[in-house]
PyMOL CGO cylinders between C-alpha atoms (Angstrom):
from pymol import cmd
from pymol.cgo import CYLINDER

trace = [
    CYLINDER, 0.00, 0.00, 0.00, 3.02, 2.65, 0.47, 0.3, 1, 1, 1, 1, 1, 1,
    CYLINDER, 3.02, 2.65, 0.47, 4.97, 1.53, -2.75, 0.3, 1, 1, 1, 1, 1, 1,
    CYLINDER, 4.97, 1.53, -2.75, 1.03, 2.13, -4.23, 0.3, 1, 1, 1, 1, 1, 1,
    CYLINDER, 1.03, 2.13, -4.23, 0.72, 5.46, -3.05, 0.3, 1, 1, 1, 1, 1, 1,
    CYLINDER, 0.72, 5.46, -3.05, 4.19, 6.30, -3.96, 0.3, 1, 1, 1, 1, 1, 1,
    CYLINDER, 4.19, 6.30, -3.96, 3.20, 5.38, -7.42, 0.3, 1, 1, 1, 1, 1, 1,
    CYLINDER, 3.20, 5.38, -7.42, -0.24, 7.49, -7.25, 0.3, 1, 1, 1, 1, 1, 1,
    CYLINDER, -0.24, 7.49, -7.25, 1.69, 10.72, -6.09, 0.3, 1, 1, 1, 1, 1, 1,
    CYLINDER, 1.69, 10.72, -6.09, 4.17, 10.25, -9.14, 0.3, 1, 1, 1, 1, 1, 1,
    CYLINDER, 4.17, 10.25, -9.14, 1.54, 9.92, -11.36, 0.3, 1, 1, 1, 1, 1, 1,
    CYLINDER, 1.54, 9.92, -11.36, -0.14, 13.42, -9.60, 0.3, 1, 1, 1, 1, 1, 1,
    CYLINDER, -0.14, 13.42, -9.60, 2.96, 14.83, -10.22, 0.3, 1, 1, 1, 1, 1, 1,
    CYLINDER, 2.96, 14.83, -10.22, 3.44, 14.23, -14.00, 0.3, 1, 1, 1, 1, 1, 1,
    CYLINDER, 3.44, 14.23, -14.00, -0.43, 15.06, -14.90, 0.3, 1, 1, 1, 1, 1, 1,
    CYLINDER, -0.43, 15.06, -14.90, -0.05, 18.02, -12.93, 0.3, 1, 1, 1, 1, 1, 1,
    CYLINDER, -0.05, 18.02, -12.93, -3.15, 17.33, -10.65, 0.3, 1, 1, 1, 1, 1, 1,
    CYLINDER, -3.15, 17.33, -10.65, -3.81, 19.97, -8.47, 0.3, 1, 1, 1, 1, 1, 1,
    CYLINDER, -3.81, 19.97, -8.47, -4.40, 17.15, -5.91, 0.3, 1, 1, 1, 1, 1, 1,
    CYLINDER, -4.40, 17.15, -5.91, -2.34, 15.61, -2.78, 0.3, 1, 1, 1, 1, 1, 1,
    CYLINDER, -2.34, 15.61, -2.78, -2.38, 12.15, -2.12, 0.3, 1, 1, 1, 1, 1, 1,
    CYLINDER, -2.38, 12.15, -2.12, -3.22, 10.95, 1.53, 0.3, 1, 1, 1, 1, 1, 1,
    CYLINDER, -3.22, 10.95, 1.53, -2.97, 7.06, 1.89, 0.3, 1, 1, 1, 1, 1, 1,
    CYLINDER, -2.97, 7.06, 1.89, -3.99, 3.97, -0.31, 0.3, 1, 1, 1, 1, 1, 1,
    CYLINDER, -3.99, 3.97, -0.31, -5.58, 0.71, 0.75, 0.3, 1, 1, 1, 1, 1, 1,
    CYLINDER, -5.58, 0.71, 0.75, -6.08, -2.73, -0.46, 0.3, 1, 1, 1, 1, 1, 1,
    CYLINDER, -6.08, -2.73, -0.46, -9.57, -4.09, 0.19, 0.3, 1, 1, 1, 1, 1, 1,
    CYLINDER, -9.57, -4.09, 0.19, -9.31, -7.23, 1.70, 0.3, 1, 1, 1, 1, 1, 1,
    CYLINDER, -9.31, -7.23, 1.70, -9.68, -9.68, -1.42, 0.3, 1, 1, 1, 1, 1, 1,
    CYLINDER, -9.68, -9.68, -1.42, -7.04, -6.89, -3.54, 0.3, 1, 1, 1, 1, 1, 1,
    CYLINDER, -7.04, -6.89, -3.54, -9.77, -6.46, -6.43, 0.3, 1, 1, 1, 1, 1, 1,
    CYLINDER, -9.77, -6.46, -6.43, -9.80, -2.68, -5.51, 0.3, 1, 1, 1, 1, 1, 1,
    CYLINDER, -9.80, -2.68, -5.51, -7.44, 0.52, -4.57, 0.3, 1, 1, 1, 1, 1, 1,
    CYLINDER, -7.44, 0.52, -4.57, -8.81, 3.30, -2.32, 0.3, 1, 1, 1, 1, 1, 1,
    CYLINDER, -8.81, 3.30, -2.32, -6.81, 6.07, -2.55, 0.3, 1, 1, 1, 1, 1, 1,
    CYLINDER, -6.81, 6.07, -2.55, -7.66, 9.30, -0.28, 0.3, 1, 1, 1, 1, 1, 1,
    CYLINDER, -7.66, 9.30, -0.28, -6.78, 12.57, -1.59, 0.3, 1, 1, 1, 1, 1, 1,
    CYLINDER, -6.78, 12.57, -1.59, -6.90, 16.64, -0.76, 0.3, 1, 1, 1, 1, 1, 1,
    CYLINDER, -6.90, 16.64, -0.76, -7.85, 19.66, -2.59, 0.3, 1, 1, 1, 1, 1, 1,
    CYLINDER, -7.85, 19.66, -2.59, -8.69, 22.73, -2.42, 0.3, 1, 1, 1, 1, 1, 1,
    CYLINDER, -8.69, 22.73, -2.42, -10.80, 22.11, -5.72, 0.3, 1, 1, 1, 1, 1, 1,
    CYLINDER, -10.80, 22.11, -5.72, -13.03, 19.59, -7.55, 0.3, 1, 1, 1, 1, 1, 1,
    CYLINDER, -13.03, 19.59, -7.55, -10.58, 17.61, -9.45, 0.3, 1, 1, 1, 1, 1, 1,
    CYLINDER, -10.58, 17.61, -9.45, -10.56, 15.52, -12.90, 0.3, 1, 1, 1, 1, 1, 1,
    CYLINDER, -10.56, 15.52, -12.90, -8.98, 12.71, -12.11, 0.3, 1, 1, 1, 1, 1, 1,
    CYLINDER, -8.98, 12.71, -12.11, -9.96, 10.12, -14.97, 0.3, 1, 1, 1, 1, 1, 1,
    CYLINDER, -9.96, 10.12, -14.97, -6.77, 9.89, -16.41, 0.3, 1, 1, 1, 1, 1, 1,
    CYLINDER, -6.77, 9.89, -16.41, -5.09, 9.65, -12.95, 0.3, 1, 1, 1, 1, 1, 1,
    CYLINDER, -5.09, 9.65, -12.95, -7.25, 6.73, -12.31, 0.3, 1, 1, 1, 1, 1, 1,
    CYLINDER, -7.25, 6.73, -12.31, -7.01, 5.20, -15.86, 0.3, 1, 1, 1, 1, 1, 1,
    CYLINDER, -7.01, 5.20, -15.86, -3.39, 5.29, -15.33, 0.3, 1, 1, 1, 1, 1, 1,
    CYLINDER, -3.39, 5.29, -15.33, -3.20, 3.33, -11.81, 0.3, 1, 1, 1, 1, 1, 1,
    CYLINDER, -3.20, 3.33, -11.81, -5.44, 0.91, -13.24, 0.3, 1, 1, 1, 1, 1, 1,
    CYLINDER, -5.44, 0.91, -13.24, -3.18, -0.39, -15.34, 0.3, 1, 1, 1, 1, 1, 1,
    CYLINDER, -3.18, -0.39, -15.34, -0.74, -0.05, -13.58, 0.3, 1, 1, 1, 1, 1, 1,
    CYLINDER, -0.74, -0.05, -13.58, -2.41, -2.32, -10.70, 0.3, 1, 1, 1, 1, 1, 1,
    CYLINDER, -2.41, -2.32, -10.70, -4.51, -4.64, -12.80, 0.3, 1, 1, 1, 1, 1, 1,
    CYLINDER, -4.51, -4.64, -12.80, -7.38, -3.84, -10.50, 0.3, 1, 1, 1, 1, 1, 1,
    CYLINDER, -7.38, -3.84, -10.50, -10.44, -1.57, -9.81, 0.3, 1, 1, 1, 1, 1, 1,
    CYLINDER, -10.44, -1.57, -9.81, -9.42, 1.97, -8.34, 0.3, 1, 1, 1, 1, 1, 1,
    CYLINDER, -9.42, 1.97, -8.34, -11.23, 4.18, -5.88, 0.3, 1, 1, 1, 1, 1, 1,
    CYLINDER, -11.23, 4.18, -5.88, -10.62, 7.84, -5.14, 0.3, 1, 1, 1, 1, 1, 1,
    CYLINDER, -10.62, 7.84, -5.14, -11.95, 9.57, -2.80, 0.3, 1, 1, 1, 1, 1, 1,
    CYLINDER, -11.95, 9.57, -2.80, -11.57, 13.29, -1.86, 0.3, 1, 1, 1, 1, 1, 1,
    CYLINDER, -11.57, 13.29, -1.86, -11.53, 14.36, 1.89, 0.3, 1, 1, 1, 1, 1, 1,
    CYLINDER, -11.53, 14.36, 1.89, -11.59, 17.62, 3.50, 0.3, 1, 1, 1, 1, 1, 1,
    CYLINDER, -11.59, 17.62, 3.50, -8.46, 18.54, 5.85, 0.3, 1, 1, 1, 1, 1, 1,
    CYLINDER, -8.46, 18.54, 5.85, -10.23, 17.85, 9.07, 0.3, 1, 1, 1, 1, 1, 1,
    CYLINDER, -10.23, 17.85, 9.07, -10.32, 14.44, 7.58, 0.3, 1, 1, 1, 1, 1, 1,
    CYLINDER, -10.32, 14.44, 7.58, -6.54, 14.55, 6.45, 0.3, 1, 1, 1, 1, 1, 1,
    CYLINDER, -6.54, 14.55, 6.45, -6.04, 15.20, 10.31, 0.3, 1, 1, 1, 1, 1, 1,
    CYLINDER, -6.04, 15.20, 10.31, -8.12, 12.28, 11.29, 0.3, 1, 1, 1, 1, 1, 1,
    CYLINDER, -8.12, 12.28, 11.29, -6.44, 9.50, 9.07, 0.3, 1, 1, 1, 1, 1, 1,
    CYLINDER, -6.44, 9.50, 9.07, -2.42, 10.90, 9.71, 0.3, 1, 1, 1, 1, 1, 1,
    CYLINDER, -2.42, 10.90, 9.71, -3.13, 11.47, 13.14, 0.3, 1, 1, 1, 1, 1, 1,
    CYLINDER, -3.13, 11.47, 13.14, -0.58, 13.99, 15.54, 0.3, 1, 1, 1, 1, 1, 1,
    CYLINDER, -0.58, 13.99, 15.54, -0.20, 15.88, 18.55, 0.3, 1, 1, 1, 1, 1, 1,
    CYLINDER, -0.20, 15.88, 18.55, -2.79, 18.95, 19.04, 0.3, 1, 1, 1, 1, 1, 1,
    CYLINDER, -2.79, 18.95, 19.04, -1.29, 22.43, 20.34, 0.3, 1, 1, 1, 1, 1, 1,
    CYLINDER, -1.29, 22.43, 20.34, -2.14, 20.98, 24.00, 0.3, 1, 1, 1, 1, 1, 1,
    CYLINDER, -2.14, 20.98, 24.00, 0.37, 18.20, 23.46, 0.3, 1, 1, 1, 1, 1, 1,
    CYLINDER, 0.37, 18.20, 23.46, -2.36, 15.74, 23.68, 0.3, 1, 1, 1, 1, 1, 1,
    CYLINDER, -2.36, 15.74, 23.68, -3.22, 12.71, 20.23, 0.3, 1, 1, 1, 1, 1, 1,
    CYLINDER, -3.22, 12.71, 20.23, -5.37, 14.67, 17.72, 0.3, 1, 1, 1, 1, 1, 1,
    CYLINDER, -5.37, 14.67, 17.72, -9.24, 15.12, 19.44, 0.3, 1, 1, 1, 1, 1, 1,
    CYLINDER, -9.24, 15.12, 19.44, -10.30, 13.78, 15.71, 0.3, 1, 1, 1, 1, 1, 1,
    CYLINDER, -10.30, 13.78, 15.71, -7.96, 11.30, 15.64, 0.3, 1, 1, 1, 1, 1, 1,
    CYLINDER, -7.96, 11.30, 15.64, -8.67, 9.72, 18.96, 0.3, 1, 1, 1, 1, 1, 1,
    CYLINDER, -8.67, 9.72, 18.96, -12.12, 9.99, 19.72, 0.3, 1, 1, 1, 1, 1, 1,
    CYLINDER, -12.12, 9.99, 19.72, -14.45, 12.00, 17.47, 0.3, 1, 1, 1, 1, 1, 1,
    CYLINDER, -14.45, 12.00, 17.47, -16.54, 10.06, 15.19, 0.3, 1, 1, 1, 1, 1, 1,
    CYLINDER, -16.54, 10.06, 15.19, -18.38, 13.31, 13.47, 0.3, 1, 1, 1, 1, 1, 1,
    CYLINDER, -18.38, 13.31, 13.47, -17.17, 16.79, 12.97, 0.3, 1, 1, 1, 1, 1, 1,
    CYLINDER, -17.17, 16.79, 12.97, -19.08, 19.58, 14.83, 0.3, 1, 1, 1, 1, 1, 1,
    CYLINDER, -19.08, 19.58, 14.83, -19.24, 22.94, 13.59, 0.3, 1, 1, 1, 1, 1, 1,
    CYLINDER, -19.24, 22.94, 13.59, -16.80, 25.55, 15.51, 0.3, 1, 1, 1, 1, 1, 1,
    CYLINDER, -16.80, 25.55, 15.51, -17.63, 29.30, 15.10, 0.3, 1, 1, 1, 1, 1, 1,
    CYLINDER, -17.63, 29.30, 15.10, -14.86, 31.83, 15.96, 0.3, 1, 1, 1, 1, 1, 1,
    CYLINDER, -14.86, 31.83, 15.96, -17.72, 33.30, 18.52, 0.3, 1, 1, 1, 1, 1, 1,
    CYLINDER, -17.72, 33.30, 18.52, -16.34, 30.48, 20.78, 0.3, 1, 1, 1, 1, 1, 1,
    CYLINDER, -16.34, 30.48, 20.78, -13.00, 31.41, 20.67, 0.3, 1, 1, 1, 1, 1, 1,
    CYLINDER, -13.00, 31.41, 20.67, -14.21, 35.41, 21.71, 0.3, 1, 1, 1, 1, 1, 1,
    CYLINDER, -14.21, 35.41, 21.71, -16.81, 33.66, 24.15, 0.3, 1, 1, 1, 1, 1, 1,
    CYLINDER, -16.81, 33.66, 24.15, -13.97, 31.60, 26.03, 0.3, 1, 1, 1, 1, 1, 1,
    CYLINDER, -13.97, 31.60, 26.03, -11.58, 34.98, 25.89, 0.3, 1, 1, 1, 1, 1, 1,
    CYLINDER, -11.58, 34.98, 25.89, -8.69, 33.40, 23.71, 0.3, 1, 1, 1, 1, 1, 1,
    CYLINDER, -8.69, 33.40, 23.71, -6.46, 35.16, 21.85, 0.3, 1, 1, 1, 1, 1, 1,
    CYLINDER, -6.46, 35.16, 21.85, -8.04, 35.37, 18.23, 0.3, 1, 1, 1, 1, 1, 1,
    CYLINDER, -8.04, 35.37, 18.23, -4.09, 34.45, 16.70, 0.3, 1, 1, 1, 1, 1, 1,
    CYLINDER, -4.09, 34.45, 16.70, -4.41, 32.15, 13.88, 0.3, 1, 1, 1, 1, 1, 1,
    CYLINDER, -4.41, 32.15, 13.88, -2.03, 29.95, 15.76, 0.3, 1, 1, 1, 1, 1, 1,
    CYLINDER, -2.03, 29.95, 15.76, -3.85, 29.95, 18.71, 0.3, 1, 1, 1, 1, 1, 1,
    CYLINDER, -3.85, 29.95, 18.71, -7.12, 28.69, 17.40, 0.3, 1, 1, 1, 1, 1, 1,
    CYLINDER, -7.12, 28.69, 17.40, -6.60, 27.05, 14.67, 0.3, 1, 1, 1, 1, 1, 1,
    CYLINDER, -6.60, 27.05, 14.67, -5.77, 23.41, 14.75, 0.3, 1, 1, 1, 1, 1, 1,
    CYLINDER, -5.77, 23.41, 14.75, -3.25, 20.81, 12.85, 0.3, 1, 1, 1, 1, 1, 1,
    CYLINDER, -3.25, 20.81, 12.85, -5.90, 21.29, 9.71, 0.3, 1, 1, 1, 1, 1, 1,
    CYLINDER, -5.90, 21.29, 9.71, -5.99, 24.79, 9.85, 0.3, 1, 1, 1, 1, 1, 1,
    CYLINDER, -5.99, 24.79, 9.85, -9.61, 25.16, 10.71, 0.3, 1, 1, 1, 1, 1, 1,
    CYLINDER, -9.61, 25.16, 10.71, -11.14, 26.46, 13.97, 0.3, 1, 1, 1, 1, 1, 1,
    CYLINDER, -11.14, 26.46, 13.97, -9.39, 23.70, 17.08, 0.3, 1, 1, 1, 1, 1, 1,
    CYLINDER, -9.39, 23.70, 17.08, -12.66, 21.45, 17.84, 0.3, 1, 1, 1, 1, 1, 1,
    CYLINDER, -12.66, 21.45, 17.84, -12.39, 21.56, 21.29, 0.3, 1, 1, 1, 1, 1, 1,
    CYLINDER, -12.39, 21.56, 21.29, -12.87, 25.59, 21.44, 0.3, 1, 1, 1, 1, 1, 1,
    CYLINDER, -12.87, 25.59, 21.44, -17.00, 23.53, 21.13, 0.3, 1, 1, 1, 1, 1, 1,
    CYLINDER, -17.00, 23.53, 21.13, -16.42, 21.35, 24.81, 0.3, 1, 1, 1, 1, 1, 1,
    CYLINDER, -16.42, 21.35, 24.81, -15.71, 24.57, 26.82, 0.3, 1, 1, 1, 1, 1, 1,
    CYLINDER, -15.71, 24.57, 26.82, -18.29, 27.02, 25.49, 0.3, 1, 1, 1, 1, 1, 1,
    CYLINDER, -18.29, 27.02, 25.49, -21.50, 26.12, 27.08, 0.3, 1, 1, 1, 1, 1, 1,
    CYLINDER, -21.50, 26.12, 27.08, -20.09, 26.17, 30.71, 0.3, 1, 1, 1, 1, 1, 1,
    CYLINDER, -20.09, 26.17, 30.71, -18.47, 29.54, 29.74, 0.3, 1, 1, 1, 1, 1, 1,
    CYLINDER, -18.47, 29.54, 29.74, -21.85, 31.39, 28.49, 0.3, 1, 1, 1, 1, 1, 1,
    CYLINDER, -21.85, 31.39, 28.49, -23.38, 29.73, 31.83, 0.3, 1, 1, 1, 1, 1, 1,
    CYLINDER, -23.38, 29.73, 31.83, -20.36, 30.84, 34.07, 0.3, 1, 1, 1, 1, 1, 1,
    CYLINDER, -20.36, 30.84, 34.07, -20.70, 34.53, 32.55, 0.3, 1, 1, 1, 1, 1, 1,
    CYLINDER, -20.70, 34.53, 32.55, -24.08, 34.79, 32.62, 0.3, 1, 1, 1, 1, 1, 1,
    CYLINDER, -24.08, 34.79, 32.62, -23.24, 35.50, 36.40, 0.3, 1, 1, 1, 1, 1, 1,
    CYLINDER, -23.24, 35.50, 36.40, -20.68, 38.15, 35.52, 0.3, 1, 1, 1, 1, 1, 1,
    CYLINDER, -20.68, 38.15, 35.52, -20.88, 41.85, 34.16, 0.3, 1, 1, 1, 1, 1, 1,
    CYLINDER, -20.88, 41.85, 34.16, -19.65, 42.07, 30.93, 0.3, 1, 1, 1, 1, 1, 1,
    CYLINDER, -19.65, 42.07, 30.93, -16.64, 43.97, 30.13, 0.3, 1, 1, 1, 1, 1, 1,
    CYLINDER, -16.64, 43.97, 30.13, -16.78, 47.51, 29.19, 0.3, 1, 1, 1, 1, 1, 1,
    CYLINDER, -16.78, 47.51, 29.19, -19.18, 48.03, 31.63, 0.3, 1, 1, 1, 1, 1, 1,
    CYLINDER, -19.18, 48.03, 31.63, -18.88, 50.93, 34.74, 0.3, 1, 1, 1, 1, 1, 1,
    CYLINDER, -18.88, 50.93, 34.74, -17.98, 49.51, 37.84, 0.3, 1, 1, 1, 1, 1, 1,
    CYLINDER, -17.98, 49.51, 37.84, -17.40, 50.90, 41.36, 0.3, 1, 1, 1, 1, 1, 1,
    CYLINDER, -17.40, 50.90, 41.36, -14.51, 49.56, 43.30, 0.3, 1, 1, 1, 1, 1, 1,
    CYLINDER, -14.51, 49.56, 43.30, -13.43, 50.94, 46.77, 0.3, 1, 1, 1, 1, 1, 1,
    CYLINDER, -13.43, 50.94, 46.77, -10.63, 52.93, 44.74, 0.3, 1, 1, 1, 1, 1, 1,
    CYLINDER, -10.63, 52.93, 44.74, -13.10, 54.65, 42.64, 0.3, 1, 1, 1, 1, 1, 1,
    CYLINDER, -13.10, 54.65, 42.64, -15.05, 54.04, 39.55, 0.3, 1, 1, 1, 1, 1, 1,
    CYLINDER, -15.05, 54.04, 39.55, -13.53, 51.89, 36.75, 0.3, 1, 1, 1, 1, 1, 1,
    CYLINDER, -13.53, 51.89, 36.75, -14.37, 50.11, 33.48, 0.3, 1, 1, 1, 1, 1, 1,
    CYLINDER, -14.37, 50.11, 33.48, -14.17, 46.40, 33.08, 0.3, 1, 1, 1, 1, 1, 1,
    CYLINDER, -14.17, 46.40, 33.08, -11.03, 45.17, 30.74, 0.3, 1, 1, 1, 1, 1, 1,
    CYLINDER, -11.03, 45.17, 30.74, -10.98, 42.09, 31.31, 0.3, 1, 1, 1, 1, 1, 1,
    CYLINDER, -10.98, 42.09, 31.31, -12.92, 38.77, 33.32, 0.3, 1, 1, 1, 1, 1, 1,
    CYLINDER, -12.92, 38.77, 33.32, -11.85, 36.21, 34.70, 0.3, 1, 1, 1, 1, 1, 1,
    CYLINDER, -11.85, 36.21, 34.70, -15.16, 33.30, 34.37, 0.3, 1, 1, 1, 1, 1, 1,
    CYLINDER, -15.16, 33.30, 34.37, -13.08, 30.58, 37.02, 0.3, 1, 1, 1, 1, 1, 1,
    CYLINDER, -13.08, 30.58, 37.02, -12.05, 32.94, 39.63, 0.3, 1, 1, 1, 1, 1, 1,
    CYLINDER, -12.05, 32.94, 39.63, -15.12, 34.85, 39.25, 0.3, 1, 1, 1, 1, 1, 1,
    CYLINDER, -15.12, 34.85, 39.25, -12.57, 38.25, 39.05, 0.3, 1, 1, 1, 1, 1, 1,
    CYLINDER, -12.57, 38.25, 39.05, -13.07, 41.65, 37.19, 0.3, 1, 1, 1, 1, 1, 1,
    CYLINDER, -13.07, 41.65, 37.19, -9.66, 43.77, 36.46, 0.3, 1, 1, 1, 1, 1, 1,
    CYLINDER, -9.66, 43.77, 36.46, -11.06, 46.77, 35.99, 0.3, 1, 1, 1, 1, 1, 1,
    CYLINDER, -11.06, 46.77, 35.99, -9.29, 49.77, 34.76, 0.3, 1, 1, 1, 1, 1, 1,
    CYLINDER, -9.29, 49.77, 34.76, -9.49, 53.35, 36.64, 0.3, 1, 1, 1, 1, 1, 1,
    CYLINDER, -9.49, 53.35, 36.64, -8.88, 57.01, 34.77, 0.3, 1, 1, 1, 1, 1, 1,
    CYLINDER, -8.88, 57.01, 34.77, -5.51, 57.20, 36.04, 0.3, 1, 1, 1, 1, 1, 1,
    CYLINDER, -5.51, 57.20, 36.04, -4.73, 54.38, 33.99, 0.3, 1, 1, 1, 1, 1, 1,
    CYLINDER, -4.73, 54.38, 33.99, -4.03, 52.01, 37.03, 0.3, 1, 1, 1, 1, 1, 1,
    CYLINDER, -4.03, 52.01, 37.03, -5.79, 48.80, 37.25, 0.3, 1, 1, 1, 1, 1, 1,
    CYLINDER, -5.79, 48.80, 37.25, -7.21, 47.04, 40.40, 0.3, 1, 1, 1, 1, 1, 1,
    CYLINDER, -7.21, 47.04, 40.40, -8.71, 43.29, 40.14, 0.3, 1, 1, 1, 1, 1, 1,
    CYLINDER, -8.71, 43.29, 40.14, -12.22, 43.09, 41.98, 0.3, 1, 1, 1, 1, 1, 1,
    CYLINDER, -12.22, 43.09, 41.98, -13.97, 39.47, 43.52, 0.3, 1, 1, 1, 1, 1, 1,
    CYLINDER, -13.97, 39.47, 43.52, -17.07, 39.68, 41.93, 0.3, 1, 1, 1, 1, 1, 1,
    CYLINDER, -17.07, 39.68, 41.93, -18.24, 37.12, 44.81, 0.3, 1, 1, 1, 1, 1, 1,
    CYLINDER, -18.24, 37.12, 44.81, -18.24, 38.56, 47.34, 0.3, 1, 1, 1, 1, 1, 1,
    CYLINDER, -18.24, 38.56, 47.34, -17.50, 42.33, 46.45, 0.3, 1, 1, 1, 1, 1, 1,
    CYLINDER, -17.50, 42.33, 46.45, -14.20, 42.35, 47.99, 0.3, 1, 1, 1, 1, 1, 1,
    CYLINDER, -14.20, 42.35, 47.99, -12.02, 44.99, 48.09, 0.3, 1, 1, 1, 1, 1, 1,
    CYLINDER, -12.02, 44.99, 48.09, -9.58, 45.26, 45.22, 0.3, 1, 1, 1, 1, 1, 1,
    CYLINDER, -9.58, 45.26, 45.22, -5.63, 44.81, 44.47, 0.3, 1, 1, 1, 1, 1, 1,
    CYLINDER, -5.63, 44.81, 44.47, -4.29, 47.27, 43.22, 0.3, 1, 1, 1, 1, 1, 1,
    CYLINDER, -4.29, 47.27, 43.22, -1.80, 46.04, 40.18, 0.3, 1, 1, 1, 1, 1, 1,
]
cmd.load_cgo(trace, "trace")
């Protein structure tokens, strides 16, 4: 199967498909090829698989897959160090909306968000729902606050430690428990 898709991504290279070749498999009894393939395009690939047909003496399947599915099938280590979420566990691929990433407060960095497959990191999905709840019982940011140094605007939130840093006009900032109304640090 590796000598076969060696083959396949010579023969990609000399048509000049605009295509790149992911793995190839034998069905069981060998009377047909899958190969998986990415592109960014619909591709003709007749000629590709008139050409590995002879070349194999068999029947020849290709299929193309998106890059979340790339990511499934070679597998790796997300950004957290942990196997690939799709490569490990997920069976179907939820849709992930950059909302989540400004709902959860992350960094909205390409490299931050984005996964091995360069789409939107699927686990930004697991985390939301318990951060709108958690916020729900916060003030938002941008919002007025009074703190026992004075009044302030809201720059930033933290939903775990249920925390408010909170800027005042002489550009000094003071963090505020939102639990308990506690009196601020001063930072």
């Amino acid at each position: 199967e590796q000598e076969a898709l060696k083959v396949a991504k010579k023969q990609v290279e000399q048509l000049h498909l605009p295509m790149r070749m992911i793995d190839a498999n034998f069905l069981f009894d060998r009377k047909q090829l899958l190969f998986h393939f990415v592109a960014d395009d619909r591709v003709d690939f007749r000629e590709l698989a008139k050409k590995l047909a002879q070349i194999y003496k068999t029947r020849i399947e290709l299929r193309q897959i998106g890059v979340r599915d790339k990511a499934k099938k070679i597998g790796g280590l997300g950004p957290c160090g942990r196997f690939l979420c799709c490569n490990s566990f997920l069976t179907e691929f939820d849709s992930v909306s950059i909302n989540m990433a400004k709902n959860q407060y992350i960094s909205l960095n390409p490299t931050k968000i984005n996964g091995v497959c360069g789409r939107l990191l699927c686990c930004l999905k697991y985390e939301d729902q318990i951060y709108t709840d958690l916020k729900k019982e916060l003030p938002p940011m941008g919002k007025t606050m009074e703190t026992p140094e004075g009044k302030g605007k809201i720059v930033s939130v933290n939903v775990f430690k249920k925390e408010a840093e909170v800027e005042l006009p002489n550009h000094t900032t003071v963090i505020v428990d939102l639990t308990e109304g506690k009196n601020g640090t001063n930072s």
